[in-house]
LUMDO-197686 format. One record per residue (C-alpha): x, y, z; residue number from 1; residue in one letter. Coordinates in steps of 0.25 Angstrom, whole numbers, plus 5000, padded with zeros to 4 digits. Example, Ala and Ser with C-alpha at 12.3 -4.5 7.8 and 13.67 -1.06 7.14 Angstrom:
2
+------+------+------+-----+------+
|    u |    v |    w | seq | type |
+------+------+------+-----+------+
| 5049 | 4982 | 5031 |   1 |    a |
| 5055 | 4996 | 5029 |   2 |    s |
+------+------+------+-----+------+
END
This chain:
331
+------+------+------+-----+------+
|    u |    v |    w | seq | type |
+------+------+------+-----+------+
| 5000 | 5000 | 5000 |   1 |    x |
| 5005 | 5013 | 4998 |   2 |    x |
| 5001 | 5026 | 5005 |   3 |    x |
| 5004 | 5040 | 5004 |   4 |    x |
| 5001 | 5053 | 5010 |   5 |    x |
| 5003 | 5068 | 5006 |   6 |    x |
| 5001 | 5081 | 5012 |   7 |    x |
| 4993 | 5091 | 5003 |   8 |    x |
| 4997 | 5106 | 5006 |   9 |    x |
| 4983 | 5110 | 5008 |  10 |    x |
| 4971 | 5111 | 5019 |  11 |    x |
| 4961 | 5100 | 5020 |  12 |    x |
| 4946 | 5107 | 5016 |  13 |    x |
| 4939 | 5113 | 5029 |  14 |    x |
| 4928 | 5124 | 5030 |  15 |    x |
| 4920 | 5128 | 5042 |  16 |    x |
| 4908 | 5119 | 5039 |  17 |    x |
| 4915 | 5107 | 5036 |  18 |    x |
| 4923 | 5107 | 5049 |  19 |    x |
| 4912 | 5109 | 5057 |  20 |    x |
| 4906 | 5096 | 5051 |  21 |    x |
| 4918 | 5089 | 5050 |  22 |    x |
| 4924 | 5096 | 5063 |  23 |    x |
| 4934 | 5084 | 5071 |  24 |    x |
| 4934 | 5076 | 5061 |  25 |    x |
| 4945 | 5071 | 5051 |  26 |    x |
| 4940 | 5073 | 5036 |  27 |    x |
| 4949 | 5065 | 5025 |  28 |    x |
| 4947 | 5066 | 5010 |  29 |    x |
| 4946 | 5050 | 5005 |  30 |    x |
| 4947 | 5045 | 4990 |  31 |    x |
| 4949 | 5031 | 4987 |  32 |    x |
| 4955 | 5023 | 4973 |  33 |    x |
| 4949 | 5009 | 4970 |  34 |    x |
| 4952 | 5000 | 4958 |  35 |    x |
| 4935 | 5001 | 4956 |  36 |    x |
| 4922 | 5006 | 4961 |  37 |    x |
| 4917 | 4994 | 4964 |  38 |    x |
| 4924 | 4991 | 4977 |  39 |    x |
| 4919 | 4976 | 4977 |  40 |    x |
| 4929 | 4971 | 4967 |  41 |    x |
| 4937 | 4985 | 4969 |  42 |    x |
| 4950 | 4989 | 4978 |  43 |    x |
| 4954 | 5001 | 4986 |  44 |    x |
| 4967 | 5005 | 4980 |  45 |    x |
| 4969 | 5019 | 4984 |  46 |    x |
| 4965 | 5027 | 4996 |  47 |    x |
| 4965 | 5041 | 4997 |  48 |    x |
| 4963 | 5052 | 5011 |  49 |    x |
| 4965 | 5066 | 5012 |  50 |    x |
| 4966 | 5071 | 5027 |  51 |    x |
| 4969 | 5086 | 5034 |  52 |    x |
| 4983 | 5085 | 5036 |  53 |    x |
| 4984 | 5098 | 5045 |  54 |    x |
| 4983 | 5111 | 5037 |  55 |    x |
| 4983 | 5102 | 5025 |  56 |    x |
| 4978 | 5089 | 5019 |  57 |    x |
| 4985 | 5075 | 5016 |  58 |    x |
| 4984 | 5063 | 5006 |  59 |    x |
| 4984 | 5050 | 5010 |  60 |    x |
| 4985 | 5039 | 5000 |  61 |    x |
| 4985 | 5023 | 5002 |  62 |    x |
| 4985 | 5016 | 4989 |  63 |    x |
| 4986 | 4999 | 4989 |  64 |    x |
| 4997 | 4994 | 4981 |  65 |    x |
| 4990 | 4981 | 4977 |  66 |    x |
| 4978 | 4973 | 4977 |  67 |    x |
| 4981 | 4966 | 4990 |  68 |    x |
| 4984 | 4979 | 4998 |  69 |    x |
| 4967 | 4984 | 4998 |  70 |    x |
| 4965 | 4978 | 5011 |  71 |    x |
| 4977 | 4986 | 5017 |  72 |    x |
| 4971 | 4998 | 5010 |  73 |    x |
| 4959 | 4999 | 5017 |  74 |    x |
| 4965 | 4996 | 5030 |  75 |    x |
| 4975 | 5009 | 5026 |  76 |    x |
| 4965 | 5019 | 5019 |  77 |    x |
| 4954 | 5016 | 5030 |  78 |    x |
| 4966 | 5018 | 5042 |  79 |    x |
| 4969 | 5030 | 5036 |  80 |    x |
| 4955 | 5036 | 5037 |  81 |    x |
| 4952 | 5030 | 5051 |  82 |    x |
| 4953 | 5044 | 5056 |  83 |    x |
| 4945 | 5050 | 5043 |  84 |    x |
| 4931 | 5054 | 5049 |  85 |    x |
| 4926 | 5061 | 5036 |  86 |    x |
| 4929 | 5055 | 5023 |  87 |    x |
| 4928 | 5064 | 5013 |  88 |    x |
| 4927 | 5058 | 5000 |  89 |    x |
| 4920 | 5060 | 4985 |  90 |    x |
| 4910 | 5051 | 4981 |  91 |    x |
| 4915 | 5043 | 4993 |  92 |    x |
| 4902 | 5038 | 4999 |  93 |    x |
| 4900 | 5031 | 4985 |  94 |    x |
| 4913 | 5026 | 4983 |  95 |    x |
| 4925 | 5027 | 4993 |  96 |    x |
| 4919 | 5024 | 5005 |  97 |    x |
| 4910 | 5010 | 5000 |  98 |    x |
| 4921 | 5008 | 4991 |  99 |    x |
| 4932 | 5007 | 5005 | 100 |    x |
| 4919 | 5001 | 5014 | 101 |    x |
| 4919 | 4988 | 5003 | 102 |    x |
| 4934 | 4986 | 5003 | 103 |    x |
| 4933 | 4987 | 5017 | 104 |    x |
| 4924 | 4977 | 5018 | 105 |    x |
| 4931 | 4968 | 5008 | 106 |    x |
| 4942 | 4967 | 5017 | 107 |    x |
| 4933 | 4967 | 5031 | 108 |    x |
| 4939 | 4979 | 5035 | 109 |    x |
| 4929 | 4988 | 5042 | 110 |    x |
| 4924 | 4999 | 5035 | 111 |    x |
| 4916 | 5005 | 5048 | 112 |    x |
| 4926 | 5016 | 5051 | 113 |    x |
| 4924 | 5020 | 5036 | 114 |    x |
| 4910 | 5020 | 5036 | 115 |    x |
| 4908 | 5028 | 5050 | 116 |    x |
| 4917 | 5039 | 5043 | 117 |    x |
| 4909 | 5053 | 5038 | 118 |    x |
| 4910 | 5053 | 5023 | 119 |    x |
| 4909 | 5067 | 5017 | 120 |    x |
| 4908 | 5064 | 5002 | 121 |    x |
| 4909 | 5076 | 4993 | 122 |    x |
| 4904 | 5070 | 4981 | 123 |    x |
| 4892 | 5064 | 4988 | 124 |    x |
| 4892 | 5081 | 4994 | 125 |    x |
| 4893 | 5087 | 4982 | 126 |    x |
| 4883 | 5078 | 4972 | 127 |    x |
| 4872 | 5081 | 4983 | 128 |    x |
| 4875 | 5096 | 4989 | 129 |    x |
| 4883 | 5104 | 4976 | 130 |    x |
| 4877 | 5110 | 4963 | 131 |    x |
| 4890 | 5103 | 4957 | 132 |    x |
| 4882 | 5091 | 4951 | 133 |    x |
| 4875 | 5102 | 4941 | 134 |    x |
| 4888 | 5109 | 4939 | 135 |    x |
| 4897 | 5098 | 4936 | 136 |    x |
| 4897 | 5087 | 4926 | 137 |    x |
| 4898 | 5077 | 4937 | 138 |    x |
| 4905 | 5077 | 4953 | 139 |    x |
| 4918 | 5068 | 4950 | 140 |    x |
| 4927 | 5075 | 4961 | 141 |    x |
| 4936 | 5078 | 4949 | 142 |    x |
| 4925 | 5085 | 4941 | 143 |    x |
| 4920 | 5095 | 4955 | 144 |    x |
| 4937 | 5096 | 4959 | 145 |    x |
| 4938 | 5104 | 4944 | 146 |    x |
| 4924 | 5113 | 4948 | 147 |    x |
| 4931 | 5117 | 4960 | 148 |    x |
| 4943 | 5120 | 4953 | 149 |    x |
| 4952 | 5109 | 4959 | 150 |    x |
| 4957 | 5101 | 4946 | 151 |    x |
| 4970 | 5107 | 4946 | 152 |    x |
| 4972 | 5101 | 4960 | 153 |    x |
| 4972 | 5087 | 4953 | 154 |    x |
| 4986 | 5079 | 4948 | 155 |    x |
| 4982 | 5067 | 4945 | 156 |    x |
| 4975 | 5063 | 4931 | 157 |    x |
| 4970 | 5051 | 4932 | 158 |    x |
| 4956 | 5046 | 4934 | 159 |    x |
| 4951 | 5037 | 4946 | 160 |    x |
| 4950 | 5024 | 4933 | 161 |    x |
| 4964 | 5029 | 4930 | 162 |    x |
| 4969 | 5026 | 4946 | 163 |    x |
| 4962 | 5012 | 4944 | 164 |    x |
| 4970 | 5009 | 4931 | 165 |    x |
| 4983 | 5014 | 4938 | 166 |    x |
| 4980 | 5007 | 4951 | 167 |    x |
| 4981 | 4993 | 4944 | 168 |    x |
| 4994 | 4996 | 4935 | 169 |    x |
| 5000 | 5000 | 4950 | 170 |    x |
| 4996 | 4988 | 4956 | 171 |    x |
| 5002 | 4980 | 4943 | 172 |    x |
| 5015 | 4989 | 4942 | 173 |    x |
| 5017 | 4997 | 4957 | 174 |    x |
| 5020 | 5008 | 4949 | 175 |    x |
| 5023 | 5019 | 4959 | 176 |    x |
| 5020 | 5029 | 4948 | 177 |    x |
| 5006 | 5023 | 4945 | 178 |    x |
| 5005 | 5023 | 4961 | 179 |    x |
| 5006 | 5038 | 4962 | 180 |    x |
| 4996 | 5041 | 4953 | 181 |    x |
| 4985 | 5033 | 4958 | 182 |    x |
| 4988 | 5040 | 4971 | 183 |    x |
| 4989 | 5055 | 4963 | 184 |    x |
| 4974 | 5050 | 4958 | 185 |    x |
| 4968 | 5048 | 4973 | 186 |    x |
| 4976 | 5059 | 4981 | 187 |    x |
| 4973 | 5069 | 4970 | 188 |    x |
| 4957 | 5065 | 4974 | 189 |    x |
| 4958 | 5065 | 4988 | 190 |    x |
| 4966 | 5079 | 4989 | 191 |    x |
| 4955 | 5085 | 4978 | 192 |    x |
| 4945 | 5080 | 4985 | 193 |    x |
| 4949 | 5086 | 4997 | 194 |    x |
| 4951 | 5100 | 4989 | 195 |    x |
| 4935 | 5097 | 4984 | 196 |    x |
| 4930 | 5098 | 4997 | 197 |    x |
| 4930 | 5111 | 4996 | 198 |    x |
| 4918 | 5111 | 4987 | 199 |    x |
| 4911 | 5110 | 5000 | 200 |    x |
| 4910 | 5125 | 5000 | 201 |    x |
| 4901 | 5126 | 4990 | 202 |    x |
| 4890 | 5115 | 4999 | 203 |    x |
| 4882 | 5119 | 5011 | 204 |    x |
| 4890 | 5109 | 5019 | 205 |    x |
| 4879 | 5110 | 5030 | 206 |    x |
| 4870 | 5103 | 5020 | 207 |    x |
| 4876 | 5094 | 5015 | 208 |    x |
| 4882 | 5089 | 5029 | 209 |    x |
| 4867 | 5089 | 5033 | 210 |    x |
| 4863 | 5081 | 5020 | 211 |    x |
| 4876 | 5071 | 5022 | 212 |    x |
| 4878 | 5071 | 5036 | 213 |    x |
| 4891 | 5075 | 5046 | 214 |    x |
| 4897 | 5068 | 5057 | 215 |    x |
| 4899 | 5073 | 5071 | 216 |    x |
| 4911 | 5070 | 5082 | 217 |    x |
| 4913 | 5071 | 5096 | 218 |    x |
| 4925 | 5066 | 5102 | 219 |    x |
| 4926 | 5054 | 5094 | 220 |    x |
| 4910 | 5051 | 5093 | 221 |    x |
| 4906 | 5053 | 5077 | 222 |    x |
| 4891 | 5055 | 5073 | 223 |    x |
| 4888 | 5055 | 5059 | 224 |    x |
| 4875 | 5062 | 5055 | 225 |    x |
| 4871 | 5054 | 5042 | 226 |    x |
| 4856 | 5061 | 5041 | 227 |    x |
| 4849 | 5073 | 5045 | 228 |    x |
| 4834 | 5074 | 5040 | 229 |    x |
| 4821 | 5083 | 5044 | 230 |    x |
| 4809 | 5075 | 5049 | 231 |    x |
| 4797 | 5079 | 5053 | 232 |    x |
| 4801 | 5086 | 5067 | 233 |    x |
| 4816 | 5084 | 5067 | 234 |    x |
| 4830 | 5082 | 5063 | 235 |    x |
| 4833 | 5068 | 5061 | 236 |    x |
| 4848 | 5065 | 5062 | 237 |    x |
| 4856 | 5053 | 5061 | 238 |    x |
| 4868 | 5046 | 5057 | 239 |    x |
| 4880 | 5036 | 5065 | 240 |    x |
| 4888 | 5038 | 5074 | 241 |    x |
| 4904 | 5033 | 5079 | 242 |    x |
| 4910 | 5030 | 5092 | 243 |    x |
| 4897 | 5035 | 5099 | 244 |    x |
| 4899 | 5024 | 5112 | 245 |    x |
| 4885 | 5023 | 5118 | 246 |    x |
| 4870 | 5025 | 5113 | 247 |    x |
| 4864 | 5040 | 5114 | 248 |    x |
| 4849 | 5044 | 5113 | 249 |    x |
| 4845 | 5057 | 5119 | 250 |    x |
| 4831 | 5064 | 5119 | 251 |    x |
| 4831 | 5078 | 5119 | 252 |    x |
| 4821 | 5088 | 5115 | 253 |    x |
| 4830 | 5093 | 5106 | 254 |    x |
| 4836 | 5081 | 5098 | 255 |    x |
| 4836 | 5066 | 5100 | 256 |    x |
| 4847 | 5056 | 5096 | 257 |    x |
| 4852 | 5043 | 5096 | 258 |    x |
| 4865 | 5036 | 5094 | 259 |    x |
| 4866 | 5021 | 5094 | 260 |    x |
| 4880 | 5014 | 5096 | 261 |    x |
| 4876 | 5001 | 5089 | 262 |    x |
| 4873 | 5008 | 5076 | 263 |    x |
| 4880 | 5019 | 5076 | 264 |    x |
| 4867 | 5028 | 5072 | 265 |    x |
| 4860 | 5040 | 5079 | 266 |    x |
| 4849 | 5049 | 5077 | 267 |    x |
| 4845 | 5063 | 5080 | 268 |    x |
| 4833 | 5070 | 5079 | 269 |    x |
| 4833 | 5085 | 5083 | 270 |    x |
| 4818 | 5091 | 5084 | 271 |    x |
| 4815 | 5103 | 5078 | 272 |    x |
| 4804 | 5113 | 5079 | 273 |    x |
| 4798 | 5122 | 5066 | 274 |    x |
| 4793 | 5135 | 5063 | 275 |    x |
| 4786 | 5141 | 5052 | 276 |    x |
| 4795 | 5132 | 5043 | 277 |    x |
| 4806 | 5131 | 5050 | 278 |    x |
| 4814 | 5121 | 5056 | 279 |    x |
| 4823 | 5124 | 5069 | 280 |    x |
| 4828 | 5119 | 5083 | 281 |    x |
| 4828 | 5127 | 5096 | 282 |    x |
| 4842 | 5125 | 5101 | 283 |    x |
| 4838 | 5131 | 5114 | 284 |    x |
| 4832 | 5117 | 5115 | 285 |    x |
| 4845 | 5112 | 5114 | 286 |    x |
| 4853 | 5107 | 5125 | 287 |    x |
| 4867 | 5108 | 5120 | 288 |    x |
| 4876 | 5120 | 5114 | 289 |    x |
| 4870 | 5124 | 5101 | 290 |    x |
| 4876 | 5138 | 5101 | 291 |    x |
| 4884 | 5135 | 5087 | 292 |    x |
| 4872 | 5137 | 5080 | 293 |    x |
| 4870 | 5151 | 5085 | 294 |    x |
| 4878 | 5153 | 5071 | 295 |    x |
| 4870 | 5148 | 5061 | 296 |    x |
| 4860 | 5155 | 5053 | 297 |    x |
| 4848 | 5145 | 5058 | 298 |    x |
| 4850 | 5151 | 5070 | 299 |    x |
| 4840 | 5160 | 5077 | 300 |    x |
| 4837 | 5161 | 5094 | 301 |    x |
| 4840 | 5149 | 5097 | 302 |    x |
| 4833 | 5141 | 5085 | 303 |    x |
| 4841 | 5135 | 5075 | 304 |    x |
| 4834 | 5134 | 5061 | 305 |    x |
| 4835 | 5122 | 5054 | 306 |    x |
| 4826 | 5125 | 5043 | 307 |    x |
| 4821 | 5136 | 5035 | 308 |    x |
| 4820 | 5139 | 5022 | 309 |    x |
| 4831 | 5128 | 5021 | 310 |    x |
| 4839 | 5117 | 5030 | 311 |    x |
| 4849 | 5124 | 5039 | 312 |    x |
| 4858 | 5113 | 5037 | 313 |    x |
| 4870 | 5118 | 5045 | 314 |    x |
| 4859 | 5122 | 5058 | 315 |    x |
| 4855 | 5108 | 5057 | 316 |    x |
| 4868 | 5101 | 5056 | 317 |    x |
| 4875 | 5108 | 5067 | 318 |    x |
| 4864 | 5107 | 5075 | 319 |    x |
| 4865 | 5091 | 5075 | 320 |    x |
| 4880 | 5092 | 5077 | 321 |    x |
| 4877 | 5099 | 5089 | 322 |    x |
| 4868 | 5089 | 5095 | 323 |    x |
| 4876 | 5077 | 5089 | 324 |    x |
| 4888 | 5081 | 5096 | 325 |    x |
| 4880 | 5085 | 5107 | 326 |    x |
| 4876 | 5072 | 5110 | 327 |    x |
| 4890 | 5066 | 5108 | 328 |    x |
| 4895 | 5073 | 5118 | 329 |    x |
| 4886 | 5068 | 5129 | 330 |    x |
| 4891 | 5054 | 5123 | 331 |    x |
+------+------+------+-----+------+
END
């Protein structure tokens, strides 16, 4: 197996909104090579991360030097992301992640830690939340990364069938040279797609988060909210949870939840009142510290709006942070 690892003279994306979603949490850029897409008769053969590397950013690359060295691959690639909690990827809920989940299995290596992980995935993001769709003749990462101006970042030339093609005369050869390009291919994907993130800015972040979910930490605890829907008289929340050691339910006037160790789920459900239209909480009901949401525009007198002539998708998913961590703290 060969690895390598590069220091890339420049920051790791942030902005205001995705650290206060992603805020004590380890964020890595992933990309993988396989010889197919179909990971039943397919290998792994080349993984890719991209982490903060202090006030920059780092490559890292495994690639396996023959058929026999996928078991050893896995148990590398997945070692390397054991500290990862959000997995940034594009396209990777349809392909990285099943792809490593059934080579995983094929070895009966345990993909839990994997699939416990938040995956941010900025094609699934992009096809769902932007106007690029309409704009672009399609939202191959290479297509969007020239729309936003980063084509000129890119040195390799090759194509991901090309990579396949290459990988075999490797294996066949050990040409070093061959090697290095293959590895040009994946590092130039996962350091564009670290630039691509940027794209971001032109999203309402709060809306997507409340469409895709976020995660939540405290000391060590992880809750990640998977669904956030209206019913009739309520907010209906829920998702999974990690390391949470013992079963919660509470039942307050306010808000009412449920996490269960031997599933892993939980469930929240936050009342709220109406008016004239509107939807809003009072948070002087409230029995814990909502005073960050003096701030927002949804704010009035103690009431925060949570709709009005629209969602107020950033009221609503600060206000369940709140209460998740809220409640990990009593655990």
């Amino acid at each position: 197996m060969y690895c390598t690892s590069e220091r890339c003279r420049e920051g790791f994306y942030h902005s205001k909104s995705l650290d206060y979603y992603f805020e004590n949490l380890n964020m890595g850029v992933i990309d993988i090579e396989t010889t197919g897409l179909n990971p039943a008769n397919s290998r792994f053969m080349v993984g890719g991360l991209v982490v903060p590397d202090s006030s920059e950013k780092r490559s890292i690359q495994f690639l396996s030097e023959s058929p026999d060295e996928e078991q050893a691959l896995l148990h590398t690639y997945m070692t390397a992301l054991k500290d990862i909690d959000v997995l940034i990827s594009y396209n990777g809920d349809n392909f990285d992640l099943p792809f490593l989940m059934r080579r995983l299995h094929r070895y009966h290596i345990s993909g839990e830690d994997l699939s416990l992980r938040y995956s941010f995935d900025l094609y699934k993001i992009l096809n769902r939340f932007s106007q690029l769709r309409k704009l672009l003749p399609n939202l191959k990462q290479k297509t969007v990364e020239n729309f936003l101006g980063l084509w000129s970042e890119r040195t390799d030339e090759i194509s991901g069938a090309e990579s396949v093609e290459l990988y075999q005369r490797f294996l066949k050869t050990g040409d070093q040279s061959i090697r290095d390009i293959i590895l040009l291919h994946n590092r130039d994907d996962i350091i564009q797609l670290s630039r691509l993130m940027k794209v971001l800015e032109k999203l309402d972040l709060h809306e997507v988060m409340f469409h895709i979910g976020f995660p939540t930490v405290y000391k060590g605890m992880k809750v990640f909210i998977k669904e956030i829907r209206f019913q009739k008289d309520s907010l209906l929340v829920s998702g999974v949870h990690k390391n949470i050691p013992i079963d919660y339910r509470c039942y307050h006037s306010t808000h009412e939840a449920v996490f269960l160790v031997k599933t892993g789920r939980f469930s929240l459900k936050i009342p709220w009142m109406s008016a004239k239209g509107f939807r809003y909480l009072d948070l002087e009901d409230f029995l814990i510290d909502c005073s960050e949401l003096v701030k927002f525009p949804g704010y009035n007198s103690g009431y925060l709006l949570l709709t009005d002539n629209r969602i107020n998708y950033a009221e609503i998913n600060h206000v369940i942070k709140i209460i998740v961590k809220d409640i990990l703290k009593e655990l």
